[in-house]
N, CA, C and O atoms as a GROMACS GRO file, in nm:
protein
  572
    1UNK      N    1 -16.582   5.014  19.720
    1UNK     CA    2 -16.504   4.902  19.666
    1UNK      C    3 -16.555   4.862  19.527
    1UNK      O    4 -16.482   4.805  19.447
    2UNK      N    5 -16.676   4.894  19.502
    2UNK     CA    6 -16.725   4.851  19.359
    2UNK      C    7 -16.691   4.937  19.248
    2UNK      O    8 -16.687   4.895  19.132
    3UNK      N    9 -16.660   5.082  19.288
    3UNK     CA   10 -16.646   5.110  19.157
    3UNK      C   11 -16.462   5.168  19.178
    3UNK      O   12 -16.417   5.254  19.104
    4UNK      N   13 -16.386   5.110  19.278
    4UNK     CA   14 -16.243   5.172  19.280
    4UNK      C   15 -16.149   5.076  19.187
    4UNK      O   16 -16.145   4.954  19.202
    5UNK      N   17 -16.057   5.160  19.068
    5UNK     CA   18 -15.985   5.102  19.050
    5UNK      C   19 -15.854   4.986  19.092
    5UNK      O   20 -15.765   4.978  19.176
    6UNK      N   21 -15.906   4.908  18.978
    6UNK     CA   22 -15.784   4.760  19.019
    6UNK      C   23 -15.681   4.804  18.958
    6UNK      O   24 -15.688   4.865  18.851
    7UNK      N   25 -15.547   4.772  19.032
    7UNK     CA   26 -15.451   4.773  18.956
    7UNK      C   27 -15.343   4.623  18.971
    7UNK      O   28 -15.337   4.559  19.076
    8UNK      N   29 -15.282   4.594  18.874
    8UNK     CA   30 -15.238   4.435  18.826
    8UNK      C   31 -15.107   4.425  18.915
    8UNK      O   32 -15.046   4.533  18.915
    9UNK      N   33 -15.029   4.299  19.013
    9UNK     CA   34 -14.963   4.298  19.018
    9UNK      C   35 -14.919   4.143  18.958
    9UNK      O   36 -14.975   4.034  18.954
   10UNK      N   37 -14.773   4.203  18.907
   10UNK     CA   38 -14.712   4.074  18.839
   10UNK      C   39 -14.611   3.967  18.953
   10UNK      O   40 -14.507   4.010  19.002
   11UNK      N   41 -14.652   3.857  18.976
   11UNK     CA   42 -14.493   3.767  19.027
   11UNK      C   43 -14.384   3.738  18.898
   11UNK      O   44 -14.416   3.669  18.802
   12UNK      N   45 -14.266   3.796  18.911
   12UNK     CA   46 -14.192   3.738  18.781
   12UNK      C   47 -14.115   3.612  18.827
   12UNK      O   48 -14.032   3.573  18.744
   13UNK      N   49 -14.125   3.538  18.943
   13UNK     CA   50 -14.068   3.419  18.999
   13UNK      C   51 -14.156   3.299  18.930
   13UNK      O   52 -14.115   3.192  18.884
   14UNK      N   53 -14.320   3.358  18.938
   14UNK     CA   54 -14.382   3.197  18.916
   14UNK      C   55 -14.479   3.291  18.807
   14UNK      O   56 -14.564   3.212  18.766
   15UNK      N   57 -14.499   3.411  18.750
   15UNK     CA   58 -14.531   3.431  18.607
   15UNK      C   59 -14.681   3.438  18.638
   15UNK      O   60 -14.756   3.385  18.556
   16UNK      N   61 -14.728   3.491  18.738
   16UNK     CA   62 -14.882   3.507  18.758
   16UNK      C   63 -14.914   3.665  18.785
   16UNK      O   64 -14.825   3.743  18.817
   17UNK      N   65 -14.990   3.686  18.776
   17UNK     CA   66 -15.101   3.782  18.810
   17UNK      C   67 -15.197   3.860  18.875
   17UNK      O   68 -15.272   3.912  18.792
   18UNK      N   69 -15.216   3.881  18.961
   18UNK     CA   70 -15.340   3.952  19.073
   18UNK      C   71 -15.366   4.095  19.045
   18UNK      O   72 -15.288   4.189  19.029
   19UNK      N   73 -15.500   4.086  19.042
   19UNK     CA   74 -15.540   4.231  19.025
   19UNK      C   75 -15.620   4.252  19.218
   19UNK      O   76 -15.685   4.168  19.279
   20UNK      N   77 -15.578   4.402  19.266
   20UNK     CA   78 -15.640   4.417  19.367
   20UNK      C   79 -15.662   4.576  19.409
   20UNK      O   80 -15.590   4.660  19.355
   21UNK      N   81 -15.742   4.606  19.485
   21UNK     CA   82 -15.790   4.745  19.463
   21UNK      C   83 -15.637   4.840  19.478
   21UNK      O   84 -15.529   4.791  19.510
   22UNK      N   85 -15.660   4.974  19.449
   22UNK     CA   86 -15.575   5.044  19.394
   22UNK      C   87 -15.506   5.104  19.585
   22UNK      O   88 -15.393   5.133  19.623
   23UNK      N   89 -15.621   5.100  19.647
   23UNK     CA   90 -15.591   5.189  19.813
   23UNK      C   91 -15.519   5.068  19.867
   23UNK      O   92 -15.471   5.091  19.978
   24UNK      N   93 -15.497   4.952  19.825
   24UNK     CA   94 -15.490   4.847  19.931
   24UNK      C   95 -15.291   4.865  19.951
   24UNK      O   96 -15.227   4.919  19.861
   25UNK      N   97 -15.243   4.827  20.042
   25UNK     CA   98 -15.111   4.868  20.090
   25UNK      C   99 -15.039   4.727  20.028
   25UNK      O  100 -15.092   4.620  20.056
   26UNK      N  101 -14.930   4.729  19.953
   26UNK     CA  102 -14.820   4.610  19.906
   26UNK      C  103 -14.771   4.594  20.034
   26UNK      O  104 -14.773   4.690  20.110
   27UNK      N  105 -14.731   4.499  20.067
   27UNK     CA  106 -14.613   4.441  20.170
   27UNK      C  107 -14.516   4.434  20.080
   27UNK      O  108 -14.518   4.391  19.965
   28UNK      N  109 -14.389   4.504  20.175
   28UNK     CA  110 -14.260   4.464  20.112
   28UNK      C  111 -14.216   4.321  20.046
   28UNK      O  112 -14.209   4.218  20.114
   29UNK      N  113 -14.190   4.324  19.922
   29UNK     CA  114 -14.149   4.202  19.888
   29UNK      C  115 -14.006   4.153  19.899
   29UNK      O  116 -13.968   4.061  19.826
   30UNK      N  117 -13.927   4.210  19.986
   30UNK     CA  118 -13.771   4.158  20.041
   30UNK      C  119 -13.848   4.048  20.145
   30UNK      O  120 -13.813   3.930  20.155
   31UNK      N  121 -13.980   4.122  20.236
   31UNK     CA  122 -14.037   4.039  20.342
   31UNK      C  123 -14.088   3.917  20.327
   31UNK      O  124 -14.113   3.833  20.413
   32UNK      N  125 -14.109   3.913  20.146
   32UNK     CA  126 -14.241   3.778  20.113
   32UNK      C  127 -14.144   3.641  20.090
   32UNK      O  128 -14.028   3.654  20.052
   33UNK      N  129 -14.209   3.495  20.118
   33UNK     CA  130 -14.088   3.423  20.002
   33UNK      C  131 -14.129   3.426  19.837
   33UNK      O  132 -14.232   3.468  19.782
   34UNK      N  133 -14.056   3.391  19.804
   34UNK     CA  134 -14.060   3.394  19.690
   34UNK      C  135 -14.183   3.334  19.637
   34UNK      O  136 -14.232   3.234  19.690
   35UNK      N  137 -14.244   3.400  19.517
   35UNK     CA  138 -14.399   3.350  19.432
   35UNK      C  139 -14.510   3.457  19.538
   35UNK      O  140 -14.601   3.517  19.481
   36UNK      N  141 -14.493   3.469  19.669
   36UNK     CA  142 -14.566   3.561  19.783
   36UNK      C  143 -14.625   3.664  19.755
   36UNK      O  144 -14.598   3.680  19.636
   37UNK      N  145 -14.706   3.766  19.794
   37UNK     CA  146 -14.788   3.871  19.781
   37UNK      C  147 -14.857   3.910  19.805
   37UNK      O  148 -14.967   3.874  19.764
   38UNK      N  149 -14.840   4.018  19.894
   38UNK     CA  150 -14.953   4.052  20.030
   38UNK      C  151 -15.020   4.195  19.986
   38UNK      O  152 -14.944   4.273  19.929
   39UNK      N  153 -15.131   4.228  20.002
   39UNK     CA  154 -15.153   4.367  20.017
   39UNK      C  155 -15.320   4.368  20.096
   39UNK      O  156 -15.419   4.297  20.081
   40UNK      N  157 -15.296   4.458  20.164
   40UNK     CA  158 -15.351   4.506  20.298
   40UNK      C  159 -15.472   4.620  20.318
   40UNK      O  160 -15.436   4.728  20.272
   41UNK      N  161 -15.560   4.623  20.355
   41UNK     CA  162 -15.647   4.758  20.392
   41UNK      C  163 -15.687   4.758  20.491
   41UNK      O  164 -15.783   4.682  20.504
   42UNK      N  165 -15.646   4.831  20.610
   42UNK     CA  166 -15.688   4.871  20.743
   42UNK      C  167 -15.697   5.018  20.776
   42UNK      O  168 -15.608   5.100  20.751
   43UNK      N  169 -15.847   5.051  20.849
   43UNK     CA  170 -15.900   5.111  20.863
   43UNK      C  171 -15.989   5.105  21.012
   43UNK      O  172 -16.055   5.002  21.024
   44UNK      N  173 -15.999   5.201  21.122
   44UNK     CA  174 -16.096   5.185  21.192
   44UNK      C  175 -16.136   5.065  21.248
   44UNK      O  176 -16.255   5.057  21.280
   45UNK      N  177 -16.055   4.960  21.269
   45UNK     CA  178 -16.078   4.767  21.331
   45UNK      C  179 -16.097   4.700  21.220
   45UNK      O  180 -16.135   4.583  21.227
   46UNK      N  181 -16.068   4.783  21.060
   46UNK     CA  182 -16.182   4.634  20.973
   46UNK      C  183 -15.999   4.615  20.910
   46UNK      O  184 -15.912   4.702  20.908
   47UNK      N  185 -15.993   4.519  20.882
   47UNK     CA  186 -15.858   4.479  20.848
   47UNK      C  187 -15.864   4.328  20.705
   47UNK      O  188 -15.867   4.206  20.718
   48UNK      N  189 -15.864   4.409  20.594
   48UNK     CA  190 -15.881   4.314  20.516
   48UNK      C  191 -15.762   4.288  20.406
   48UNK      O  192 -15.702   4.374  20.342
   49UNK      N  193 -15.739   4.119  20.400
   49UNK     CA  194 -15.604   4.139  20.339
   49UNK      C  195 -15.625   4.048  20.215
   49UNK      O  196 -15.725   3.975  20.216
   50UNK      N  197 -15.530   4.044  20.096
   50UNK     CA  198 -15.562   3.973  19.986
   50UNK      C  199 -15.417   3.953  19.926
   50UNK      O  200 -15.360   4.035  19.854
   51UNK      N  201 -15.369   3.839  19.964
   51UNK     CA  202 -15.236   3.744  19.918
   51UNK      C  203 -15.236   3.617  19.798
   51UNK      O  204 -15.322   3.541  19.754
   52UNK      N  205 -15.133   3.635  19.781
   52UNK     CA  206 -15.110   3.478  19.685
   52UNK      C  207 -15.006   3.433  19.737
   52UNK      O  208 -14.929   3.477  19.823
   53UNK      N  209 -15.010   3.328  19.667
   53UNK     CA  210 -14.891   3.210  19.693
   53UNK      C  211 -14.926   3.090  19.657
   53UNK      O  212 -15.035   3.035  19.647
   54UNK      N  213 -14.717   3.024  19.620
   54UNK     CA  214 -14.771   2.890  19.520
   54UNK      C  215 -14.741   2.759  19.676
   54UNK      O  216 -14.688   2.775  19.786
   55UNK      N  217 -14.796   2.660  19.620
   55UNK     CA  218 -14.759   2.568  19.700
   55UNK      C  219 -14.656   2.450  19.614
   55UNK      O  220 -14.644   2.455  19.492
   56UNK      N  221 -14.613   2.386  19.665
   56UNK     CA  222 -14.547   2.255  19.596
   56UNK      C  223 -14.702   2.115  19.568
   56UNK      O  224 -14.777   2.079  19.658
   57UNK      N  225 -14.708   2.079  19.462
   57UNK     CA  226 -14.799   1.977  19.485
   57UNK      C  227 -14.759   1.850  19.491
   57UNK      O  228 -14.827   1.767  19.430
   58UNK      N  229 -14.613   1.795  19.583
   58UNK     CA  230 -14.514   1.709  19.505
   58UNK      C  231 -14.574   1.563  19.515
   58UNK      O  232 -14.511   1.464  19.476
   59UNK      N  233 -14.724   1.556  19.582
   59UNK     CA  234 -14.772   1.446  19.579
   59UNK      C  235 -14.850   1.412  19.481
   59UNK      O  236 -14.883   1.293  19.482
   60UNK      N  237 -14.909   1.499  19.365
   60UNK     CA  238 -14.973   1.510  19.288
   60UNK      C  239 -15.077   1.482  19.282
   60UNK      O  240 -15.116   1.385  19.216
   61UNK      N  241 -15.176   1.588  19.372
   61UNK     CA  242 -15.294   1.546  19.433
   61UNK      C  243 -15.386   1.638  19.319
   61UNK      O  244 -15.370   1.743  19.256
   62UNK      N  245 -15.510   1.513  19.336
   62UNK     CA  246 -15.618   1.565  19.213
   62UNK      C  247 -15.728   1.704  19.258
   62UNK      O  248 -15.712   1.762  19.366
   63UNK      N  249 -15.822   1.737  19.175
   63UNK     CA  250 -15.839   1.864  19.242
   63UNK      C  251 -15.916   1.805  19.359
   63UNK      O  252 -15.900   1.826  19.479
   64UNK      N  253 -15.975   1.752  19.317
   64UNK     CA  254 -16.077   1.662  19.452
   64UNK      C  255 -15.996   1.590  19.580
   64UNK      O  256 -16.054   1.577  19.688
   65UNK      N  257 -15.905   1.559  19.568
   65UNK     CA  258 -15.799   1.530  19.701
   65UNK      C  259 -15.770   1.652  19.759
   65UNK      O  260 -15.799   1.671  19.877
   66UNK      N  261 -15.689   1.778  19.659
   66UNK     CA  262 -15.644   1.840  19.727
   66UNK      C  263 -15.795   1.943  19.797
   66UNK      O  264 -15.786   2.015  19.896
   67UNK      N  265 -15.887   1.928  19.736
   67UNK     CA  266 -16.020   2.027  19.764
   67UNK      C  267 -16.028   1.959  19.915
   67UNK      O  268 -16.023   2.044  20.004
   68UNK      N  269 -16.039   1.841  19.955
   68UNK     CA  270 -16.071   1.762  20.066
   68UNK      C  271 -15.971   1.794  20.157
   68UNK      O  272 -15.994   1.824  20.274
   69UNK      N  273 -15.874   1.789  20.113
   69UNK     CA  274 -15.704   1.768  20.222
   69UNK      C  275 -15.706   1.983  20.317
   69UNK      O  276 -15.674   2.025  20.429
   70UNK      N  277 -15.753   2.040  20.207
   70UNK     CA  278 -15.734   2.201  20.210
   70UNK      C  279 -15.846   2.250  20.251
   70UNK      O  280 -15.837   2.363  20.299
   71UNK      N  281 -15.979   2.190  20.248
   71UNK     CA  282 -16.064   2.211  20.297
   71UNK      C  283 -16.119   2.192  20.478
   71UNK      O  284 -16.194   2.258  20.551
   72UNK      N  285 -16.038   2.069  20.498
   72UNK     CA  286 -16.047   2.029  20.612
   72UNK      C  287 -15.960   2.119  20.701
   72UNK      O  288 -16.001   2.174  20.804
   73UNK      N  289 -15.822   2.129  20.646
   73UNK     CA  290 -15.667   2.218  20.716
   73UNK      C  291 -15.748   2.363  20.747
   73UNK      O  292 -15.718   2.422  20.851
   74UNK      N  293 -15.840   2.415  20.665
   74UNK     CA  294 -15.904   2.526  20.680
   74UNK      C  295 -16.057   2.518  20.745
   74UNK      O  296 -16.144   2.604  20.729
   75UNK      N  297 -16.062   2.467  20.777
   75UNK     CA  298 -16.221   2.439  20.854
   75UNK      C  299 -16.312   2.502  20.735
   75UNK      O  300 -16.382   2.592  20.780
   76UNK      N  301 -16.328   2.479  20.601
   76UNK     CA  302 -16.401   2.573  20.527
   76UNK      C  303 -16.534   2.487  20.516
   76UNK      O  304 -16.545   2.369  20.482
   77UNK      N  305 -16.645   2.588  20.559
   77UNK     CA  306 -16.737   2.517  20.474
   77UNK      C  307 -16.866   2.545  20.363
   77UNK      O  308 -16.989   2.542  20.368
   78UNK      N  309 -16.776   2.570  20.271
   78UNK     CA  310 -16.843   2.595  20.169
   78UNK      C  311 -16.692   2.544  20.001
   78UNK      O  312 -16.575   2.581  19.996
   79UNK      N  313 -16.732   2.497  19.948
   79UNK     CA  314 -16.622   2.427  19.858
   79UNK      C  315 -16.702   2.465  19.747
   79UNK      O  316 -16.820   2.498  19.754
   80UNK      N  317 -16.596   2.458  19.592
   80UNK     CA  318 -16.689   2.473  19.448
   80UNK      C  319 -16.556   2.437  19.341
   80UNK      O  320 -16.453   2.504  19.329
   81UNK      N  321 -16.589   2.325  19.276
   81UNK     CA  322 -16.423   2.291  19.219
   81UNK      C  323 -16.484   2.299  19.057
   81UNK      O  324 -16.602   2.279  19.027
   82UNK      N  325 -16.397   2.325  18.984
   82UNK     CA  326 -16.337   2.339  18.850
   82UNK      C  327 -16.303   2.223  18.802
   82UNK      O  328 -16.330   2.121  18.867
   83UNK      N  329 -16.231   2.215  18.670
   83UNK     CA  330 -16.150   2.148  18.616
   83UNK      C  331 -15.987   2.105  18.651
   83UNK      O  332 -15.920   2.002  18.642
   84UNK      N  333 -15.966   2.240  18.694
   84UNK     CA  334 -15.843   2.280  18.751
   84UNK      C  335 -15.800   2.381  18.855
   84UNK      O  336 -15.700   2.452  18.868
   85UNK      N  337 -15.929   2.361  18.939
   85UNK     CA  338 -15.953   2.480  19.025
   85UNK      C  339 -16.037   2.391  19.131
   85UNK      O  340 -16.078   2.275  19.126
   86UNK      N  341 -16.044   2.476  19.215
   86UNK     CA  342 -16.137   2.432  19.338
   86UNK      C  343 -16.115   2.646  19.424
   86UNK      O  344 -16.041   2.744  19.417
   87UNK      N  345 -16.247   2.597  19.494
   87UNK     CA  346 -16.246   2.743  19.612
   87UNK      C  347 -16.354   2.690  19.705
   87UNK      O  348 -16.454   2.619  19.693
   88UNK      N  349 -16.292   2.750  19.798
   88UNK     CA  350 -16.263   2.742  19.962
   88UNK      C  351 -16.340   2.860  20.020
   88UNK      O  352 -16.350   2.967  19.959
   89UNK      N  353 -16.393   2.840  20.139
   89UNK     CA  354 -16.433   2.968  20.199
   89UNK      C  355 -16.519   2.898  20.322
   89UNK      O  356 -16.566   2.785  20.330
   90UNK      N  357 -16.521   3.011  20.415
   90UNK     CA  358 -16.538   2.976  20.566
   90UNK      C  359 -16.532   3.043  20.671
   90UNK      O  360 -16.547   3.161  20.639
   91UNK      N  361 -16.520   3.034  20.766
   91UNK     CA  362 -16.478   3.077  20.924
   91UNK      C  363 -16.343   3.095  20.902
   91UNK      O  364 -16.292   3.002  20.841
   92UNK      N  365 -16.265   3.189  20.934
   92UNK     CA  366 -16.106   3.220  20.982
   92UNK      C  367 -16.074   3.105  21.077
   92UNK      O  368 -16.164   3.065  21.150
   93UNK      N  369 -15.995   3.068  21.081
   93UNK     CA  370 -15.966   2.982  21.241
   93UNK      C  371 -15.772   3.037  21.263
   93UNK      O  372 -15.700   3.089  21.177
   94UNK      N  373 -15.744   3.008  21.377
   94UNK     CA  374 -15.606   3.004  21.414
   94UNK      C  375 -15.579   2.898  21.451
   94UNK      O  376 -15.659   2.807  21.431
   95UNK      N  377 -15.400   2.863  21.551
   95UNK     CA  378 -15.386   2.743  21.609
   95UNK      C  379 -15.477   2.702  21.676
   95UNK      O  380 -15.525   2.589  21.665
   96UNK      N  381 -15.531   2.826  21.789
   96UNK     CA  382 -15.629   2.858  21.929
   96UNK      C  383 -15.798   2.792  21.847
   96UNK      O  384 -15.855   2.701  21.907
   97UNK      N  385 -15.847   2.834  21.747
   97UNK     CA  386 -15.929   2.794  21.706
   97UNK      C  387 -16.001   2.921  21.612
   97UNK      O  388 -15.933   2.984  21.530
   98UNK      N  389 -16.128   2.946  21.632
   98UNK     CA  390 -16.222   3.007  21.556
   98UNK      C  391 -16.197   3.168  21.539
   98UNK      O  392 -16.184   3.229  21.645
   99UNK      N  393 -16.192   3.215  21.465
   99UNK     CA  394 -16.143   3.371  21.471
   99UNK      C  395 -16.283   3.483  21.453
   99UNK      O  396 -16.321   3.521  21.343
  100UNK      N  397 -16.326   3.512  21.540
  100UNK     CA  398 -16.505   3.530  21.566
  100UNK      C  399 -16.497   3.649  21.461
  100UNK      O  400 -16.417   3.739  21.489
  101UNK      N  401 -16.555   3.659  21.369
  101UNK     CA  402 -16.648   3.776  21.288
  101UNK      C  403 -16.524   3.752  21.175
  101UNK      O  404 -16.555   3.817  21.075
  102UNK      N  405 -16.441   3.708  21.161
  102UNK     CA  406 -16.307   3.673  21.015
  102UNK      C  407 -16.345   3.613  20.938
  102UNK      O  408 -16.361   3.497  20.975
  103UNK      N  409 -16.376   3.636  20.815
  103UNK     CA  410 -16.420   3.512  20.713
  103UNK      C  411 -16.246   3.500  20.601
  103UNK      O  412 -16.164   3.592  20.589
  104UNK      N  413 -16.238   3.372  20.541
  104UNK     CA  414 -16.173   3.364  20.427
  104UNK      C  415 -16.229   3.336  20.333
  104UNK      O  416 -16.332   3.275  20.360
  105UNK      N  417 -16.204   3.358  20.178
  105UNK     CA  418 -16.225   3.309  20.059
  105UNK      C  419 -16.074   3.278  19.987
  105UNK      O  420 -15.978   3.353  19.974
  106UNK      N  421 -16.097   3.125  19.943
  106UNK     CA  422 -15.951   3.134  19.869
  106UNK      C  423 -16.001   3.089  19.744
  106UNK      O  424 -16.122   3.080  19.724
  107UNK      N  425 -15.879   3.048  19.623
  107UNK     CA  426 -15.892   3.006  19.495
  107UNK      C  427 -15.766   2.903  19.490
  107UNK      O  428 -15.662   2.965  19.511
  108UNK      N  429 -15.753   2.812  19.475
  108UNK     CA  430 -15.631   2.713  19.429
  108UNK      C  431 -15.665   2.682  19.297
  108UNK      O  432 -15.780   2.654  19.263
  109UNK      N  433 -15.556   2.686  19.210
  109UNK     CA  434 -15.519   2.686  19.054
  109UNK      C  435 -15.418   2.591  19.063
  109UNK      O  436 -15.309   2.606  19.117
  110UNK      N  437 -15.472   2.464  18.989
  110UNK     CA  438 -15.334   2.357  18.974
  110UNK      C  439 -15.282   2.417  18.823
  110UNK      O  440 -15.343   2.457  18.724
  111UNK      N  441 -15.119   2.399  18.865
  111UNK     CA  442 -15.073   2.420  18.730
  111UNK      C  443 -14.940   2.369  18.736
  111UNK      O  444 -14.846   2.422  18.796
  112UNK      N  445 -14.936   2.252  18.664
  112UNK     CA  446 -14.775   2.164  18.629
  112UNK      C  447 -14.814   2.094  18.809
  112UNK      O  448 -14.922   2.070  18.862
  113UNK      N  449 -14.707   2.083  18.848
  113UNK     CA  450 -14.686   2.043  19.031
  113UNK      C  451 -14.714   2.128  19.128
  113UNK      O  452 -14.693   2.102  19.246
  114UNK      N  453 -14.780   2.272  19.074
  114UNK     CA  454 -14.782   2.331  19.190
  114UNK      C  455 -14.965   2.368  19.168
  114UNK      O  456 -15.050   2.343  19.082
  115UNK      N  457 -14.960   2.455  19.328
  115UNK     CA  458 -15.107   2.527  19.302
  115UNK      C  459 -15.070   2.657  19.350
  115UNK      O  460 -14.985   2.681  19.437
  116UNK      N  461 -15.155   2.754  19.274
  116UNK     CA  462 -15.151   2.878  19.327
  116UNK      C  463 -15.258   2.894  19.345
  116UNK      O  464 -15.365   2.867  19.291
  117UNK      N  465 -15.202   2.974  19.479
  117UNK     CA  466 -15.297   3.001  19.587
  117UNK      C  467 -15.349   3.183  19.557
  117UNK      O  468 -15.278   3.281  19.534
  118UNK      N  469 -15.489   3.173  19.569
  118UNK     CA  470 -15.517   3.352  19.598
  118UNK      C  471 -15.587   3.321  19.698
  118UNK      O  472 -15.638   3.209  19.697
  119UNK      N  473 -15.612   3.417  19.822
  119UNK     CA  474 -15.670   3.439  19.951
  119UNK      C  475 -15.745   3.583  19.975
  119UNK      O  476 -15.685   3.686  19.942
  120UNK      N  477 -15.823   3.587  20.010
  120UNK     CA  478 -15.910   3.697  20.084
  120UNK      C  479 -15.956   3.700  20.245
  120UNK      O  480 -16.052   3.626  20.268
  121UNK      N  481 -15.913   3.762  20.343
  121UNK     CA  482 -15.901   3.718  20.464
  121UNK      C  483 -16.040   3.892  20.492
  121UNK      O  484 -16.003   4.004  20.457
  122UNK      N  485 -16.137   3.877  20.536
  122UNK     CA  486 -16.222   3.977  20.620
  122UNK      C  487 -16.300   4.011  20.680
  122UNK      O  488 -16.369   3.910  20.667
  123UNK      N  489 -16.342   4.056  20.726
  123UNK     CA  490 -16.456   4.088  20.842
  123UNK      C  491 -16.571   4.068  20.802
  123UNK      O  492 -16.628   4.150  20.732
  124UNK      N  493 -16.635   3.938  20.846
  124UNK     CA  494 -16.790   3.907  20.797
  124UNK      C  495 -16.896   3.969  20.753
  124UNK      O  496 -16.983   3.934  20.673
  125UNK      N  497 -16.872   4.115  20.846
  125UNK     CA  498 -16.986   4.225  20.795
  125UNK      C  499 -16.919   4.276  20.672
  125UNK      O  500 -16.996   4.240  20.584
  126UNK      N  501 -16.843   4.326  20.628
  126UNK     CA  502 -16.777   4.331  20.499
  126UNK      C  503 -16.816   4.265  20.370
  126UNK      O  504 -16.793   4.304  20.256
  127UNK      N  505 -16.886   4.148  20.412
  127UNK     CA  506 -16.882   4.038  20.271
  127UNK      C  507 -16.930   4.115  20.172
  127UNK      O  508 -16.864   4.155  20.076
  128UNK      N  509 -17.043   4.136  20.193
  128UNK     CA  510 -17.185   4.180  20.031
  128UNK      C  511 -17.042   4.331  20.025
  128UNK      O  512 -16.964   4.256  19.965
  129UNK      N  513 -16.981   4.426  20.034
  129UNK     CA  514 -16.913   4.499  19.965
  129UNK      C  515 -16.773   4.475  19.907
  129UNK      O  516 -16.708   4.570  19.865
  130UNK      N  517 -16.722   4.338  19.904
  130UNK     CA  518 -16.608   4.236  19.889
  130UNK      C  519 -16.678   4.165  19.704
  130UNK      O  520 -16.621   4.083  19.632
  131UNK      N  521 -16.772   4.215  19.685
  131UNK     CA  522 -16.816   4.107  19.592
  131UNK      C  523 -16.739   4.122  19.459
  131UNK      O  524 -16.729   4.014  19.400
  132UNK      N  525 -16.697   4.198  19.412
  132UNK     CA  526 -16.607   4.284  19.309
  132UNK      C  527 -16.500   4.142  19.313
  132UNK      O  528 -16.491   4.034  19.255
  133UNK      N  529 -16.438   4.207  19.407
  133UNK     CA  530 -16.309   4.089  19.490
  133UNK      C  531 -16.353   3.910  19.441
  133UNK      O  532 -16.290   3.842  19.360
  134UNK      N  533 -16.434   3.882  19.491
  134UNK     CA  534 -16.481   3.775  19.458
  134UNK      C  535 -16.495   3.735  19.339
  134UNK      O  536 -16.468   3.620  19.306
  135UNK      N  537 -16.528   3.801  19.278
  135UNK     CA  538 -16.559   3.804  19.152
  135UNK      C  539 -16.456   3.816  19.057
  135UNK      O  540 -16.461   3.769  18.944
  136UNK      N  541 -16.365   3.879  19.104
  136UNK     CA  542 -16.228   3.891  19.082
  136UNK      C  543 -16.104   3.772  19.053
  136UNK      O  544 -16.020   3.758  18.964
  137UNK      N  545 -16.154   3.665  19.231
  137UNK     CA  546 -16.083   3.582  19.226
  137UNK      C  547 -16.130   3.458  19.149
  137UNK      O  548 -16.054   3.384  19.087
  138UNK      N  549 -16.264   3.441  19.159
  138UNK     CA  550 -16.352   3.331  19.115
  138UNK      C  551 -16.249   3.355  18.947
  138UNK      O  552 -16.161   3.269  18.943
  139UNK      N  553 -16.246   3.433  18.842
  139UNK     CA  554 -16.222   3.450  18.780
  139UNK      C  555 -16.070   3.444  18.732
  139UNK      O  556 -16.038   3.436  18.613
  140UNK      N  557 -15.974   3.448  18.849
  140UNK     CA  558 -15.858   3.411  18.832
  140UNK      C  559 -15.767   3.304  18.732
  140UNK      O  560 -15.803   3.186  18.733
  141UNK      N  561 -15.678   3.332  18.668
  141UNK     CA  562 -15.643   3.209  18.582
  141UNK      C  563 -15.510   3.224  18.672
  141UNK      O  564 -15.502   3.274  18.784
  142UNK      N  565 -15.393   3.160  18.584
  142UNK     CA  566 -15.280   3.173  18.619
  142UNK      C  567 -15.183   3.179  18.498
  142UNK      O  568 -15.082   3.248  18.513
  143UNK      N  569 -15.205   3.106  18.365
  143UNK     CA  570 -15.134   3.109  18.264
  143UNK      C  571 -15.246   3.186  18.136
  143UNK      O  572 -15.205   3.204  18.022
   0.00000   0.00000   0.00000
């Protein structure tokens, strides 16, 4: 994962960006809603996925509200906010609860009323070879 080429995908709905490894599988985008973007690597039980997406912010929550409000909805615990950013990361959980050995990392980017969202969903033993990725998203802009 550290030394495989990234390649860029564009949203032309909301005008953003993601770079993600070159093996990882697109999800159909007839399937996504709109601003959406999935792509996938499964292999042997390890199943790691890396999406975006915008949200509406129509309450116009600051980064520190929404870091609190998104942090909690995600059981994350580990937080690190920006100017115009905040990131998230934690335990996976479902409706049922805790998703044993799943970690997430996300990135929220306020921009105008909305936030865009990047996500990293994977297998805990995975982390230390994910760091590229991380590093990746930590680094994320949007405009």
């Amino acid at each position: 994962m550290l030394q495989t080429r990234l390649v860029a995908y564009h949203d032309d709905d909301y005008d953003y960006t993601i770079k993600y490894p070159m093996f990882f599988e697109p999800s159909d985008d007839s399937l996504m809603e709109k601003g959406c973007c999935r792509f996938s690597f499964w292999q042997d039980n390890i199943e790691i996925v890396q999406s975006a997406f915008v949200l509406s912010n129509a309450d116009s929550l600051s980064v520190d509200q929404a870091a609190s409000k998104y942090a909690a909805e995600l059981h994350a615990t580990h937080q690190r906010k920006g100017n115009n950013f905040f990131i998230l990361s934690g335990s996976l959980h479902s409706d049922t609860g805790q998703i044993t050995g799943r970690r997430f990392y996300a990135k929220f980017v306020r921009h105008r009323k909305l936030w865009f969202v990047q996500n990293l969903t994977y297998p805990e033993d995975c982390e230390r070879s994910l760091s590229r990725l991380f590093k990746e998203i930590d680094s994320w802009q949007v405009w």
